[in-house]
Steps between C-alpha positions, in 0.01 A plus 500: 500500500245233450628124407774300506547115367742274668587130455685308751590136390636312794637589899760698382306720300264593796795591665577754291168586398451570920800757475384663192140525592604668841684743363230610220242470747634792702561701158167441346262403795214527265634231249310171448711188464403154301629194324688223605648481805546363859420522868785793589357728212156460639526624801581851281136461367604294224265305310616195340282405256621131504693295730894551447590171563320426125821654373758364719602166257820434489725293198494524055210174573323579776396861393381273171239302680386775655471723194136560398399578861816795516437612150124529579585720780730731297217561287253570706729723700627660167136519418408688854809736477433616126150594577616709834775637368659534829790824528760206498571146513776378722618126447678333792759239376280188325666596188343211249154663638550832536746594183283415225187622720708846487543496123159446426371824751819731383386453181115584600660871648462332883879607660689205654766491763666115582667409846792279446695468161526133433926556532550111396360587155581852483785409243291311224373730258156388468426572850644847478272576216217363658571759842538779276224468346290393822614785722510862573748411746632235668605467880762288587632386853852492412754766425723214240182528280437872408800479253316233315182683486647875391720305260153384336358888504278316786418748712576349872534601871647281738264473850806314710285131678249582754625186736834720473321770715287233705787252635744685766870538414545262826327171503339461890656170496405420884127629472446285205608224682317523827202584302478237299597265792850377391790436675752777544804314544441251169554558148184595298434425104180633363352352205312662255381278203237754350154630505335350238364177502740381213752583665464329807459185293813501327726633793345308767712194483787628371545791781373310817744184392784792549374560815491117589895502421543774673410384838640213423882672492381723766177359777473901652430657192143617487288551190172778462291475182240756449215459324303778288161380595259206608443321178926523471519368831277206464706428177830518660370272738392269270827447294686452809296212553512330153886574473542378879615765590268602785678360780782802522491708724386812335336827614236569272307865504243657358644836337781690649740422253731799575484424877640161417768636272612751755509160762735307270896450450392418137249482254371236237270711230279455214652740202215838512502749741566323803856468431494931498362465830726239606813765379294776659552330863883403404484130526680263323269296259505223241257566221304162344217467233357223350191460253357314251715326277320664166538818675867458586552367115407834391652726832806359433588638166376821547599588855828494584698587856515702744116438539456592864467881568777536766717361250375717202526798718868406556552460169682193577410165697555597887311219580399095352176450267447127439277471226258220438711136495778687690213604726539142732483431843905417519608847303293740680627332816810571459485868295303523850765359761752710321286845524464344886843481564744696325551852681648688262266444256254602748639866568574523154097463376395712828690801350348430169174439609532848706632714193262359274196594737658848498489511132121411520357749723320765245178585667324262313127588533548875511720477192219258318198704579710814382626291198102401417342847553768650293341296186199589582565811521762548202470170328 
């Protein structure tokens, strides 16, 4: 075994890329690793070739102004890969990079394997066409999507969620707590408005404003908001201050996002994969997005509900998304207070939450890394 490609295109992407990489790296020890990725698939001997975070844009306008610089990358990536010819490429997620990256090295005889079917698009045609022809197989996290995949001739294996074998069946709700310094005896509500810096500017106001009502209908409540790194931090910070907003009294961390989840009674998310996480530690959450409004012109005709992954995996709403101008302060209070509150819809999403992570539990790098070498191996 000699080479193997990999791009990663944002956090979750290195998380997955971590489980998959350990789990090839005690198959293959000898195996070199390269491409895109981030800091958890380094420490496997990765070598990222350019800094993830170029990838990690988010909205329809957003990736635009940032085109030439991503496209530039793809080609000198595609470039670096063609001339290697690495045993197989492997691309994590990131599907508007990594798809038509994986068309143009299938078709130069390089095999290619890609982590996470896009399940929001799976049904349009187009994108179908565009898989089959990008992949030798595709990987996908959740069990709902291999029908859609075989039904296309796709060939597919589904890897279960790594954060399914990572978060305990039994949130430590007390350790969380005293680690994180918070009172035992009050109600906690963590707040999550995203990683990226776009969307901390278009939750920022919206979310903490909900937490300004909150205390309002209830002084003991206490609110933790973690924060994915410095530069996020300082930025939080920041809009608190021009929406005056930094006068609550808010815990704010650095990291530990799932220790602050386990801490809470409930949860207000940013849509992605913090509301798995979020089901994962069977809370009760309230799922809120907001972008640009040129983005949301275009999002809103071609995206339609359940958008949040608990309530995909469901297969029905289980819990609220407020979406853009139903995104406000006011409504996510109260889809909040009512998540807070209401006791039997609290045991009702705990036994959920459980059976779902059940469903999820697959073995996910093991089953990856065997997934991978098997195209290498048999194509």
């Amino acid at each position: 075994m000699g080479k193997i490609a990999m791009v990663a295109g944002e956090i979750s992407g290195d998380i997955l890329g971590d489980a998959i990489l350990s789990a090839l790296c005690a198959r293959v020890p000898e195996t070199s690793f390269y491409g895109i990725g981030g800091k958890r698939m380094e420490k496997h001997g990765f070598v990222s070739k350019w800094p993830m975070e170029k990838l990690a844009v988010n909205g329809f306008f957003e990736v635009f102004a940032h085109f030439r610089e991503i496209k530039n990358i793809r080609n000198s990536l595609r470039d670096t890969v063609m001339a290697d010819h690495p045993d197989v490429f492997v691309g994590i997620d990131a599907p508007e990079f990594n798809l038509g990256l994986e068309v143009q090295l299938r078709q130069a005889g390089i095999k290619t394997v890609h982590v996470v079917g896009p399940s929001i698009w799976a049904w349009r045609s187009g994108r179908i066409k565009t898989i089959a022809k990008a992949v030798s197989r595709i990987l996908v996290l959740f069990p709902f999507e291999e029908a859609i995949y075989q039904k296309a001739g796709i060939p597919v294996t589904c890897i279960g969620h790594p954060l399914a074998e990572a978060i305990p069946m039994q949130a430590d709700v007390a350790g969380a707590r005293q680690e994180l310094q918070l009172d035992s005896d009050k109600p906690v509500v963590a707040i999550l408005p995203g990683s990226r810096m776009s969307e901390l500017k278009y939750h920022t106001a919206s979310f903490i404003e909900a937490a300004r009502i909150l205390l309002e209908r209830e002084p003991s409540l206490q609110f933790v908001i973690p924060m994915a790194g410095e530069r996020q931090d300082a930025y939080f910070r920041q809009l608190l201050k021009e929406n005056r907003l930094d006068q609550l009294p808010l815990k704010i961390i650095q990291g530990q996002s799932q220790k602050a989840i386990a801490a809470s009674d409930a949860v207000l998310v940013a849509s992605g994969t913090a509301t798995l996480e979020v089901a994962l530690l069977k809370k009760p959450m309230v799922i809120g997005y907001r972008m640009m409004w040129g983005t949301w012109q275009i999002a809103r005709r071609v995206v339609k509900p359940p958008v949040g992954l608990p309530n995909i995996l469901a297969g029905e709403m289980i819990v609220p998304e407020l979406f853009q101008y139903d995104a406000t302060g006011e409504k996510l209070a109260d889809a909040l207070w009512y998540q807070l509150t209401d006791e039997d819809n609290r045991r009702n999403l705990h036994q959920r939450f459980t059976d779902m992570h059940h469903s999820l539990l697959r073995n996910m790098g093991a089953t990856s890394a065997e997934a991978i070498l098997d195209v290498i191996q048999n194509g």
